[in-house]
PDB file of N, CA, C and O in Angstrom:
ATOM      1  N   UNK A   1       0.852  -1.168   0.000  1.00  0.00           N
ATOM      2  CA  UNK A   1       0.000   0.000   0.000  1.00  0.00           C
ATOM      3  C   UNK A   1       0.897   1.230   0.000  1.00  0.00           C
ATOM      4  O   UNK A   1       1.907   1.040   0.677  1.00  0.00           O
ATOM      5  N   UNK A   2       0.819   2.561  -0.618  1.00  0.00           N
ATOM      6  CA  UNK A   2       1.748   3.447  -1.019  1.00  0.00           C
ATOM      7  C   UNK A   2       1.139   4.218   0.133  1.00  0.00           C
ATOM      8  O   UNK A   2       0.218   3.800   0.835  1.00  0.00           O
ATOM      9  N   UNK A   3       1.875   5.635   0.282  1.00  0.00           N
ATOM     10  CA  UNK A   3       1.309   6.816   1.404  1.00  0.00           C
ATOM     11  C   UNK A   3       0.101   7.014   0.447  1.00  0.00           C
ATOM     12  O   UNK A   3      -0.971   6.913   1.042  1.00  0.00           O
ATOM     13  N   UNK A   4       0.002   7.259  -0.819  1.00  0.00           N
ATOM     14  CA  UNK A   4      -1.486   8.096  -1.448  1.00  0.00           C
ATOM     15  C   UNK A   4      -2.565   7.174  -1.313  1.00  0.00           C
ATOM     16  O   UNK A   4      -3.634   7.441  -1.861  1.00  0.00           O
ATOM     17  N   UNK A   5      -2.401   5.933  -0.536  1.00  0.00           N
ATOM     18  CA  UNK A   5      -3.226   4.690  -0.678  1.00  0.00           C
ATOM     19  C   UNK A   5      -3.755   4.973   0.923  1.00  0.00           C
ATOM     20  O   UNK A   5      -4.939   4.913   1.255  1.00  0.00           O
ATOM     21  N   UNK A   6      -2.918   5.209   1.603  1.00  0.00           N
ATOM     22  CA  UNK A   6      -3.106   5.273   3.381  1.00  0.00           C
ATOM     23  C   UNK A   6      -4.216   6.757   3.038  1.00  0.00           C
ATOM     24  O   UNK A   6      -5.393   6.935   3.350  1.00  0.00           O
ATOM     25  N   UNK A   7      -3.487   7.424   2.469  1.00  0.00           N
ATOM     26  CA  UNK A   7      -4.073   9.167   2.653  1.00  0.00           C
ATOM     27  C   UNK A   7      -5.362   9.214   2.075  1.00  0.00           C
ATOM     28  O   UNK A   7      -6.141  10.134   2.325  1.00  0.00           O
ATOM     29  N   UNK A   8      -5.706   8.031   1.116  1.00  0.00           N
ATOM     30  CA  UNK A   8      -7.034   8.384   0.343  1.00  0.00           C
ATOM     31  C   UNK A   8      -7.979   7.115   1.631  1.00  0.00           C
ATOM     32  O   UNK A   8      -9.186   7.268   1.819  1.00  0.00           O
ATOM     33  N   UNK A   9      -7.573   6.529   2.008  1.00  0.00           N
ATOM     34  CA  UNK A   9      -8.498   5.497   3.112  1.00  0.00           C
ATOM     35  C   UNK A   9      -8.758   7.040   4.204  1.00  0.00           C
ATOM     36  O   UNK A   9      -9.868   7.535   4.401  1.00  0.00           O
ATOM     37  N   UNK A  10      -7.754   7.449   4.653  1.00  0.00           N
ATOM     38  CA  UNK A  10      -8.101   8.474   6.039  1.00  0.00           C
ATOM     39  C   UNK A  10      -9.455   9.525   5.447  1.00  0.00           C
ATOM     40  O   UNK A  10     -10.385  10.045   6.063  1.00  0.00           O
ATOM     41  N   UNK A  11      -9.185   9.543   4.408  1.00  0.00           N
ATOM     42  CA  UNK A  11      -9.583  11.035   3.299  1.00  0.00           C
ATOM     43  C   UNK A  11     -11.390  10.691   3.637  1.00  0.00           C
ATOM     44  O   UNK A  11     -12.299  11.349   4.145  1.00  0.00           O
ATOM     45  N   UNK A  12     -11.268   9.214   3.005  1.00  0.00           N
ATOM     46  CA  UNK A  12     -12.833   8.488   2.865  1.00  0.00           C
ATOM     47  C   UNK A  12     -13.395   8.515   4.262  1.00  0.00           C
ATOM     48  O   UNK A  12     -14.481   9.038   4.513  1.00  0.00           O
ATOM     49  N   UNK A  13     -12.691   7.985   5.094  1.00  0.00           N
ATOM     50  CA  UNK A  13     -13.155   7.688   6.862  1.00  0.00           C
ATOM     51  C   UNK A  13     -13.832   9.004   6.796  1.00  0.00           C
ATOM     52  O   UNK A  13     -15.048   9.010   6.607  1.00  0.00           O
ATOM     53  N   UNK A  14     -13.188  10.118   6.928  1.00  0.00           N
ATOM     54  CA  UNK A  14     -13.677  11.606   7.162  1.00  0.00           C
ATOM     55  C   UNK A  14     -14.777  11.903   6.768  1.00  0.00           C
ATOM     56  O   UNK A  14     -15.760  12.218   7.440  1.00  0.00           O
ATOM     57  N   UNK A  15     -14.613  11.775   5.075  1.00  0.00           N
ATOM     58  CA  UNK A  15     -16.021  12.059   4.708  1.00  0.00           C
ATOM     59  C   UNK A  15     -17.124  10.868   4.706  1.00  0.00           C
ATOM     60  O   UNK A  15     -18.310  11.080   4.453  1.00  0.00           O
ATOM     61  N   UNK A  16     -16.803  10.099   4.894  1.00  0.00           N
ATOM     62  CA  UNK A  16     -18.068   8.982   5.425  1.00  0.00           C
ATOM     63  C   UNK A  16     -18.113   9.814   7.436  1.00  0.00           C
ATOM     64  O   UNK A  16     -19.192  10.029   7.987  1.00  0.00           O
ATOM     65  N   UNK A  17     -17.302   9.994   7.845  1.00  0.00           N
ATOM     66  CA  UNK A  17     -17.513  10.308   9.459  1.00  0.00           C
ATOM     67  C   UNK A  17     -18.518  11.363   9.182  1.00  0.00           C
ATOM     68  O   UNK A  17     -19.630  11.303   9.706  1.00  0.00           O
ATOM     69  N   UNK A  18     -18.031  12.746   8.035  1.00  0.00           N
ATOM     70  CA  UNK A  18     -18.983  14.270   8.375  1.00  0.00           C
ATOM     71  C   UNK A  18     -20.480  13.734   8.081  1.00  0.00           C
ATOM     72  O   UNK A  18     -21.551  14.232   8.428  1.00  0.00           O
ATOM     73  N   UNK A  19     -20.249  12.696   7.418  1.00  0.00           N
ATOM     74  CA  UNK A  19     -21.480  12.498   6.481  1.00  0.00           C
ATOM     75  C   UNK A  19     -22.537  12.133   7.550  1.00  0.00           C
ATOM     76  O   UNK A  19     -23.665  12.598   7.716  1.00  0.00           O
ATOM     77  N   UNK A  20     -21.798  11.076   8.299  1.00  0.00           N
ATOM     78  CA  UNK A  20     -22.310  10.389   9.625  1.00  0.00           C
ATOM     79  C   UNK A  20     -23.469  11.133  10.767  1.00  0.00           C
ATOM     80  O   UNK A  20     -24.465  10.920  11.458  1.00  0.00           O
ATOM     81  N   UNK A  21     -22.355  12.266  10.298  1.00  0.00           N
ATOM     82  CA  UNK A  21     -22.467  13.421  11.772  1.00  0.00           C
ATOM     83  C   UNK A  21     -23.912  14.378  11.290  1.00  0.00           C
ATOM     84  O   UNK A  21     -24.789  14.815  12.036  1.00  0.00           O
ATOM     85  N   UNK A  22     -23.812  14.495  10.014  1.00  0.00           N
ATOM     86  CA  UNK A  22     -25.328  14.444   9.516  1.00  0.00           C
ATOM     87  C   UNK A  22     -24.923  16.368   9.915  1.00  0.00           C
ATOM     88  O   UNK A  22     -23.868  16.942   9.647  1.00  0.00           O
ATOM     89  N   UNK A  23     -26.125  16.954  10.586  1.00  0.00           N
ATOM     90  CA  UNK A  23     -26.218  18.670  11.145  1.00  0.00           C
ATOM     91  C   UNK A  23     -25.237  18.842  12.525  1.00  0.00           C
ATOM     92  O   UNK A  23     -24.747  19.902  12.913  1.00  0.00           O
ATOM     93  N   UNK A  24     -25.064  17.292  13.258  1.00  0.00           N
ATOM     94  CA  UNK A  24     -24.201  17.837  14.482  1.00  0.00           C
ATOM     95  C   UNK A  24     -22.931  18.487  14.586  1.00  0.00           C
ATOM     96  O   UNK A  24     -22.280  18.093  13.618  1.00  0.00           O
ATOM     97  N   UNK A  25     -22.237  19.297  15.281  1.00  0.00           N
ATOM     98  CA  UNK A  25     -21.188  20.006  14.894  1.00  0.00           C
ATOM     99  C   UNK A  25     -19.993  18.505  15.547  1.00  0.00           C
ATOM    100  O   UNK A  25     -20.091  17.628  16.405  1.00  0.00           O
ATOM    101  N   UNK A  26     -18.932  18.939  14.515  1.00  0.00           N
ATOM    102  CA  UNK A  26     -17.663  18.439  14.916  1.00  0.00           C
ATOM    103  C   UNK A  26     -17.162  18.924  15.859  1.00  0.00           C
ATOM    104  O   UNK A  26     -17.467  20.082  16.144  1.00  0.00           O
ATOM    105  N   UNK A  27     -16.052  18.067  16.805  1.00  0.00           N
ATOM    106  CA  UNK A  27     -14.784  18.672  17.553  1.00  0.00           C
ATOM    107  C   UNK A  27     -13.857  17.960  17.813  1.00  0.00           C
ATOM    108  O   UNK A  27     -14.148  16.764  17.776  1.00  0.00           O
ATOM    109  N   UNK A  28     -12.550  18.254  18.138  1.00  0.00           N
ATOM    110  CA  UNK A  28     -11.661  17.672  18.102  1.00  0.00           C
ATOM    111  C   UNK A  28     -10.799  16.197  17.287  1.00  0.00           C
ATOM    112  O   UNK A  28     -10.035  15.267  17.548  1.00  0.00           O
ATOM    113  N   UNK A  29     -11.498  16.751  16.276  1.00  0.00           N
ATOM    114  CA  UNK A  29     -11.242  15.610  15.144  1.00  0.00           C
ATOM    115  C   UNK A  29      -9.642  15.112  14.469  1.00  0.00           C
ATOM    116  O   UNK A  29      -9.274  14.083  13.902  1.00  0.00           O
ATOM    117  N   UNK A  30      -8.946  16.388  14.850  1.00  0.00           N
ATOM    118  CA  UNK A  30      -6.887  16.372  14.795  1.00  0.00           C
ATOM    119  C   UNK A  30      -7.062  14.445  15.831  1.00  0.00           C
ATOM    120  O   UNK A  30      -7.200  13.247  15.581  1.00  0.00           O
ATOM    121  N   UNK A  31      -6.897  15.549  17.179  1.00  0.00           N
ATOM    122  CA  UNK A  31      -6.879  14.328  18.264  1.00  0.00           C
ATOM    123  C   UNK A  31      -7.691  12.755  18.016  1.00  0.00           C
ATOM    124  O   UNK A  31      -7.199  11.628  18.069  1.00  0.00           O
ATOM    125  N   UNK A  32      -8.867  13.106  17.779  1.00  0.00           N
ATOM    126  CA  UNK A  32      -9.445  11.244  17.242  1.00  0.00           C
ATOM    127  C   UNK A  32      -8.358  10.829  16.400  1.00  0.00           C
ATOM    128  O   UNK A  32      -7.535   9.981  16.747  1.00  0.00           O
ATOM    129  N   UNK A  33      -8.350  11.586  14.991  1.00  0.00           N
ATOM    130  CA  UNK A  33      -8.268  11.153  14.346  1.00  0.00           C
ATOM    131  C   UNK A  33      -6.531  10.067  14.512  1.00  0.00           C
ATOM    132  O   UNK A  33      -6.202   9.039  13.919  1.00  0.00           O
ATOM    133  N   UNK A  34      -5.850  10.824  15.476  1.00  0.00           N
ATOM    134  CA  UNK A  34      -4.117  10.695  15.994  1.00  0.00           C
ATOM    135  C   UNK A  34      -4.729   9.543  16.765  1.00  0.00           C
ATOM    136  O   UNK A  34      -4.678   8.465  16.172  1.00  0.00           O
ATOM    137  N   UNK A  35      -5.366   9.542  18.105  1.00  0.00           N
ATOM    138  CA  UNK A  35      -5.754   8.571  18.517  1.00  0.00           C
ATOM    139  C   UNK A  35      -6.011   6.917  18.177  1.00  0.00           C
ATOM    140  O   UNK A  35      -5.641   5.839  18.642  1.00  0.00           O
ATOM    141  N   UNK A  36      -7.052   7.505  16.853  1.00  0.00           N
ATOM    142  CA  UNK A  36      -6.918   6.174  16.469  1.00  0.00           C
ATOM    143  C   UNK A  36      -6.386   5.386  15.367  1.00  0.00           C
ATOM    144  O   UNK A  36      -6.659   4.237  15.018  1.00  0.00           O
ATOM    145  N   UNK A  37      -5.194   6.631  14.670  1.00  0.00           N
ATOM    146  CA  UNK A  37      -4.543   5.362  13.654  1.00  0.00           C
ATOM    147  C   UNK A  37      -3.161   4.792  14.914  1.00  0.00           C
ATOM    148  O   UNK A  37      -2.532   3.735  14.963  1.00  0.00           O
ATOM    149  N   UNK A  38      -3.105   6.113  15.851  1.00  0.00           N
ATOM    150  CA  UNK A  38      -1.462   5.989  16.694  1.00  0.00           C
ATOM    151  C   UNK A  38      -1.637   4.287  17.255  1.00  0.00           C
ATOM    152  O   UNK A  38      -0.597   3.663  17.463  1.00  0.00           O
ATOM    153  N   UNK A  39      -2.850   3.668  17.455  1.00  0.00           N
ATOM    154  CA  UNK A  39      -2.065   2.331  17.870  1.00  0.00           C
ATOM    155  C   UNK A  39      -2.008   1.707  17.380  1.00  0.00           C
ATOM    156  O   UNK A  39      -0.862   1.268  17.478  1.00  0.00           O
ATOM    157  N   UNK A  40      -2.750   0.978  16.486  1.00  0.00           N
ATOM    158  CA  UNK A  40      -2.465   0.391  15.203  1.00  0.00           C
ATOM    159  C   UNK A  40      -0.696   0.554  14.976  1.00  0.00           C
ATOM    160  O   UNK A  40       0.088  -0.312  15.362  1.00  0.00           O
ATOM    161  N   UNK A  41      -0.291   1.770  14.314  1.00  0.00           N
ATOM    162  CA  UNK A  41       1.168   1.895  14.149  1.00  0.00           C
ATOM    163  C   UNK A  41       1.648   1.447  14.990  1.00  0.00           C
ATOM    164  O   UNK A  41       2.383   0.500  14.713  1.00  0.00           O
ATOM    165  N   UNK A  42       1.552   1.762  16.170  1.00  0.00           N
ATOM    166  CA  UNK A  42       2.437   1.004  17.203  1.00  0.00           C
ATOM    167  C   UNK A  42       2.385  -0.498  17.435  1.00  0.00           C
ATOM    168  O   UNK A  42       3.260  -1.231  17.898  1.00  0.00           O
ATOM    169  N   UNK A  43       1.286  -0.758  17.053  1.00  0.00           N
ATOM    170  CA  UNK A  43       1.267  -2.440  16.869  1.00  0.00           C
ATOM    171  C   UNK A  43       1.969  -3.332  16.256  1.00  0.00           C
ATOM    172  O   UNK A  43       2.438  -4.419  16.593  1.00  0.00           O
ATOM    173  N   UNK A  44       1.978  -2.415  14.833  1.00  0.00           N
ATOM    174  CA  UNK A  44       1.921  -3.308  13.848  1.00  0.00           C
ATOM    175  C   UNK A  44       4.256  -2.658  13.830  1.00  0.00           C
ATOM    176  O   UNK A  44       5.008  -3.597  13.569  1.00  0.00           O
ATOM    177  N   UNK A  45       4.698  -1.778  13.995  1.00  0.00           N
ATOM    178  CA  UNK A  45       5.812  -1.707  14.124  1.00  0.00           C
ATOM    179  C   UNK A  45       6.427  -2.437  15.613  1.00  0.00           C
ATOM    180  O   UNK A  45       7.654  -2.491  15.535  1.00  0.00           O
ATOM    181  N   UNK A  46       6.141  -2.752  16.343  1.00  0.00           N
ATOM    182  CA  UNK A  46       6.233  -3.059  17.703  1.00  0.00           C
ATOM    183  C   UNK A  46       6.370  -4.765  16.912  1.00  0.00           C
ATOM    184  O   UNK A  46       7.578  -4.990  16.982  1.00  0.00           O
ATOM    185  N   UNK A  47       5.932  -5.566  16.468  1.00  0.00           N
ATOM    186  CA  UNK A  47       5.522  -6.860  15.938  1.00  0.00           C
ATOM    187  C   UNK A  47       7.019  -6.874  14.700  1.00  0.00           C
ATOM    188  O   UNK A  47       7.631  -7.897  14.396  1.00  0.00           O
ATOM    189  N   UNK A  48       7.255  -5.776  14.284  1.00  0.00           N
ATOM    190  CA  UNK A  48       7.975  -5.704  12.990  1.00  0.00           C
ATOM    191  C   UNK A  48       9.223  -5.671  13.803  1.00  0.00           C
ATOM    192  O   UNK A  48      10.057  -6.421  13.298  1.00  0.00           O
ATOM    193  N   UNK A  49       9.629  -5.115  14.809  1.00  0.00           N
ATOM    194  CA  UNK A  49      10.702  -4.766  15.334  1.00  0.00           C
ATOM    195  C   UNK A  49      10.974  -5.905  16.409  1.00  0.00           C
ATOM    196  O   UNK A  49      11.971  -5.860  17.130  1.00  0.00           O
ATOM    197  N   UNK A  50      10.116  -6.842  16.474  1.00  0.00           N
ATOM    198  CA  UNK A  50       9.852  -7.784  17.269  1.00  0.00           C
ATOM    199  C   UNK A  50      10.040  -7.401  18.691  1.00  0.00           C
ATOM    200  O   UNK A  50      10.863  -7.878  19.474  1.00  0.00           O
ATOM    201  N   UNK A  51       9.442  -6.768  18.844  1.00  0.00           N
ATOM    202  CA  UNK A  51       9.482  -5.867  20.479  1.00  0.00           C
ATOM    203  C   UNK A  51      10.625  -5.040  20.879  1.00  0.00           C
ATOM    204  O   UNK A  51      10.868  -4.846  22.070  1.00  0.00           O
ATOM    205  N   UNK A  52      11.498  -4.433  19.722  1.00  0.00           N
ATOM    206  CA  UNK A  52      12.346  -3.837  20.435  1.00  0.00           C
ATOM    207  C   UNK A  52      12.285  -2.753  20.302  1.00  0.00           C
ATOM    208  O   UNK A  52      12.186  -2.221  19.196  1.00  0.00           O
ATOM    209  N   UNK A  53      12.337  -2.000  21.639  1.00  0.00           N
ATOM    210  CA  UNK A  53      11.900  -0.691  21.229  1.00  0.00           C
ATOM    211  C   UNK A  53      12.530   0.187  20.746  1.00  0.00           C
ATOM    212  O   UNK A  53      11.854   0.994  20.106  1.00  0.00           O
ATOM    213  N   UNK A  54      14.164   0.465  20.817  1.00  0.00           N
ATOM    214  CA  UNK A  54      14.756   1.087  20.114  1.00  0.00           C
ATOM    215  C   UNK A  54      15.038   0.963  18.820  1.00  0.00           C
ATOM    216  O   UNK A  54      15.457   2.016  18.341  1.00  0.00           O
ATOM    217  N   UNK A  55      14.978   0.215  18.193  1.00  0.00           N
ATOM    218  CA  UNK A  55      14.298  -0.636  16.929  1.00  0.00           C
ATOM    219  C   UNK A  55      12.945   0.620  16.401  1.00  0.00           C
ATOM    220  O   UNK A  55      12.789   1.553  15.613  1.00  0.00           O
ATOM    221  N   UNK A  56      12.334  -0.011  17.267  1.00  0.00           N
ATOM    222  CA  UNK A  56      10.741   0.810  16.773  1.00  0.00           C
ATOM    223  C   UNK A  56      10.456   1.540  16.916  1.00  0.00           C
ATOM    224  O   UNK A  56       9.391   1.846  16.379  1.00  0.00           O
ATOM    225  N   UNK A  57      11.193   2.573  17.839  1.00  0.00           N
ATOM    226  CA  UNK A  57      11.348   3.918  17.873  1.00  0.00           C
ATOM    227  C   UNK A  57      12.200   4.308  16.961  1.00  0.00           C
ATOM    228  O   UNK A  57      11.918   5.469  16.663  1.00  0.00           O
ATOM    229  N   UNK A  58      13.281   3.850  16.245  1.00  0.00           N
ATOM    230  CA  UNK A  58      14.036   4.194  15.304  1.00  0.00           C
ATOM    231  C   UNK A  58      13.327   4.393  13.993  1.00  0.00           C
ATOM    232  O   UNK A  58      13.716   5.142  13.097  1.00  0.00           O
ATOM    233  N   UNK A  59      11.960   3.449  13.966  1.00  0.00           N
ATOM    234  CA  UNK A  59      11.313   2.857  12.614  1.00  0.00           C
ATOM    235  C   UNK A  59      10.253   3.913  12.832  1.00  0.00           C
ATOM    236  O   UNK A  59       9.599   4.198  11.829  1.00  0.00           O
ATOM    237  N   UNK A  60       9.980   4.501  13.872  1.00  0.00           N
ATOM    238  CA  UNK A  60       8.844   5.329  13.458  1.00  0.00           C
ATOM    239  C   UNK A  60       9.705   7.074  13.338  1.00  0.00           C
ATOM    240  O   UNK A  60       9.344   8.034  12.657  1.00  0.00           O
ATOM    241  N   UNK A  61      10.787   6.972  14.181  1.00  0.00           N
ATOM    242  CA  UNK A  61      11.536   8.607  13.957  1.00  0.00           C
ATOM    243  C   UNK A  61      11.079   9.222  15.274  1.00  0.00           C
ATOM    244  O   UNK A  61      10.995  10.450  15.250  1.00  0.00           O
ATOM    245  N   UNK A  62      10.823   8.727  16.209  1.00  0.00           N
ATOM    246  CA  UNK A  62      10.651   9.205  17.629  1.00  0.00           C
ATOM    247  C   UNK A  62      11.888   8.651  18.293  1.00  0.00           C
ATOM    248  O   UNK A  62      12.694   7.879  17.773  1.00  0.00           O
ATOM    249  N   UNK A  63      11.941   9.328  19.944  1.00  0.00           N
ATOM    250  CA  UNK A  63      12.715   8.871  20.905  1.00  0.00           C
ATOM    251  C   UNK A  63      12.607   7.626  21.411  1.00  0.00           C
ATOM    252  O   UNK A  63      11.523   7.259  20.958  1.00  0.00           O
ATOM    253  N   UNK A  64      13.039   6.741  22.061  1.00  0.00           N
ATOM    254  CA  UNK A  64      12.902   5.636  22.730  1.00  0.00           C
ATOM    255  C   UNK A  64      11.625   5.800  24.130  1.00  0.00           C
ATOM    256  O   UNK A  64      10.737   4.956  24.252  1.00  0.00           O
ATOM    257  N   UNK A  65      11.730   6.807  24.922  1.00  0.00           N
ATOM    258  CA  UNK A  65      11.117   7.778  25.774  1.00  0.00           C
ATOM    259  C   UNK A  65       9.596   7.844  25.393  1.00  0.00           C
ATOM    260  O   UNK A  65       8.653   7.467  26.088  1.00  0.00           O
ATOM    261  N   UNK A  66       9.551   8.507  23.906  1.00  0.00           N
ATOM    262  CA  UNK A  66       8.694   8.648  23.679  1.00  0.00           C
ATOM    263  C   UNK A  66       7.446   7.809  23.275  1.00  0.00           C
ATOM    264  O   UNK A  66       6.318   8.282  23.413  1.00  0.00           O
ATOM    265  N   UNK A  67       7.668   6.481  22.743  1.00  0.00           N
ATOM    266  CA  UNK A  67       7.566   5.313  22.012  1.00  0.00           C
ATOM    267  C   UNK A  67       6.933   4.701  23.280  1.00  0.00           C
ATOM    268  O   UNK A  67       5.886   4.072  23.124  1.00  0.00           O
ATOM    269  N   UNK A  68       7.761   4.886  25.246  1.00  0.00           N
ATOM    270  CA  UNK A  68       7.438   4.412  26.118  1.00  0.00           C
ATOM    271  C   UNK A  68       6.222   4.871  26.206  1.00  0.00           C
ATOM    272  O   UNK A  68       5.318   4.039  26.266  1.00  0.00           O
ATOM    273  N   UNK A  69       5.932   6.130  26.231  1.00  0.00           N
ATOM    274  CA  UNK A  69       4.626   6.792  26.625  1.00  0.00           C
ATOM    275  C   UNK A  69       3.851   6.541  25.964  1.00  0.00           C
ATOM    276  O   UNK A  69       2.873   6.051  26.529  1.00  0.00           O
ATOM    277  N   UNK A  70       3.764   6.670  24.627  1.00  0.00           N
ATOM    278  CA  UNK A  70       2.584   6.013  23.546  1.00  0.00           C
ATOM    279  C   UNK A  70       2.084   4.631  23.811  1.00  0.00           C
ATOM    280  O   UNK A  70       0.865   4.479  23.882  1.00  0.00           O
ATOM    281  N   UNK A  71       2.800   3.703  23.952  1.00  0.00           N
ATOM    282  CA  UNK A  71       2.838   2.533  24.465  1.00  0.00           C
ATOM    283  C   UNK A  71       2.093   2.513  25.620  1.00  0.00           C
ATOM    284  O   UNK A  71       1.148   1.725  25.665  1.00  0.00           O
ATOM    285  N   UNK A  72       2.402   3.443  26.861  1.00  0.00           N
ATOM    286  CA  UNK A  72       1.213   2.831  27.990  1.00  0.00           C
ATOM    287  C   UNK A  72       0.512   3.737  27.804  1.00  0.00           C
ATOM    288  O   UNK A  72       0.016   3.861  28.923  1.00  0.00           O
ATOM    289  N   UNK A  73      -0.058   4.741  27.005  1.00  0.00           N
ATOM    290  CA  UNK A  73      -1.401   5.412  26.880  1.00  0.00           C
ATOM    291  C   UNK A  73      -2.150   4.726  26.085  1.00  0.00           C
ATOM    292  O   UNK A  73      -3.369   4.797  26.243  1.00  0.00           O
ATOM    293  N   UNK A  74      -1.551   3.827  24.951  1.00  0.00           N
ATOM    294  CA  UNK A  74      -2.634   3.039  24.603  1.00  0.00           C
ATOM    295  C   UNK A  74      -2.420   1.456  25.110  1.00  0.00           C
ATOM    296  O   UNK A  74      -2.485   0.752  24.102  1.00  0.00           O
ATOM    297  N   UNK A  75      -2.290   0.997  25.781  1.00  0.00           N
ATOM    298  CA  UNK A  75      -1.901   0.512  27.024  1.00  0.00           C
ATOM    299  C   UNK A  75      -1.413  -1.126  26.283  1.00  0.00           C
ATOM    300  O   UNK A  75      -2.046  -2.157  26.509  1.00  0.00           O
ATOM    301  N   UNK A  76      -0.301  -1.066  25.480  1.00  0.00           N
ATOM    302  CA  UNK A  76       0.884  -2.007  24.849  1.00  0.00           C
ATOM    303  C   UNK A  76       1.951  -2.295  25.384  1.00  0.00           C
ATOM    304  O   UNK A  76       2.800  -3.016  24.860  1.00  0.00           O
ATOM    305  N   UNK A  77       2.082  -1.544  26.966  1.00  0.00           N
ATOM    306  CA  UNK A  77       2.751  -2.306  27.706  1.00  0.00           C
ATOM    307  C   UNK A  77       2.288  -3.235  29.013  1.00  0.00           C
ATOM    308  O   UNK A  77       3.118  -3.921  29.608  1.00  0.00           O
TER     309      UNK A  77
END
């Protein structure tokens, strides 16, 4: 799957989501939207790196630190 392949799936979610939402107003849709591809990625690189985190912090371009925190907010540790 290429990035214009990822970007046109997010693109569709959205407008199937506004569509969803019908007259209600939106909010905070940045944050969902981070929310819910961020664990997935972390899954599926976490599995690739075979649990190592400096590995998979290397593979995503974050800190090691940081990779920790993502990890227990969506609770992968």
């Amino acid at each position: 799957m290429s990035k214009e392949s990822i970007q046109q799936v997010v693109q569709q979610s959205l407008e199937t989501y506004f569509n969803d939402l019908g007259e209600q107003q939106a909010s905070n849709i940045y944050d969902m939207v981070v929310q819910t591809v961020e664990k997935p990625i972390l899954q599926v690189v976490m599995l690739r790196a075979d649990g190592n985190q400096s590995q998979a912090a290397d593979m995503l371009g974050i800190n090691r630190n940081t990779l920790r925190k993502k990890l227990q907010q969506h609770g992968l540790l």
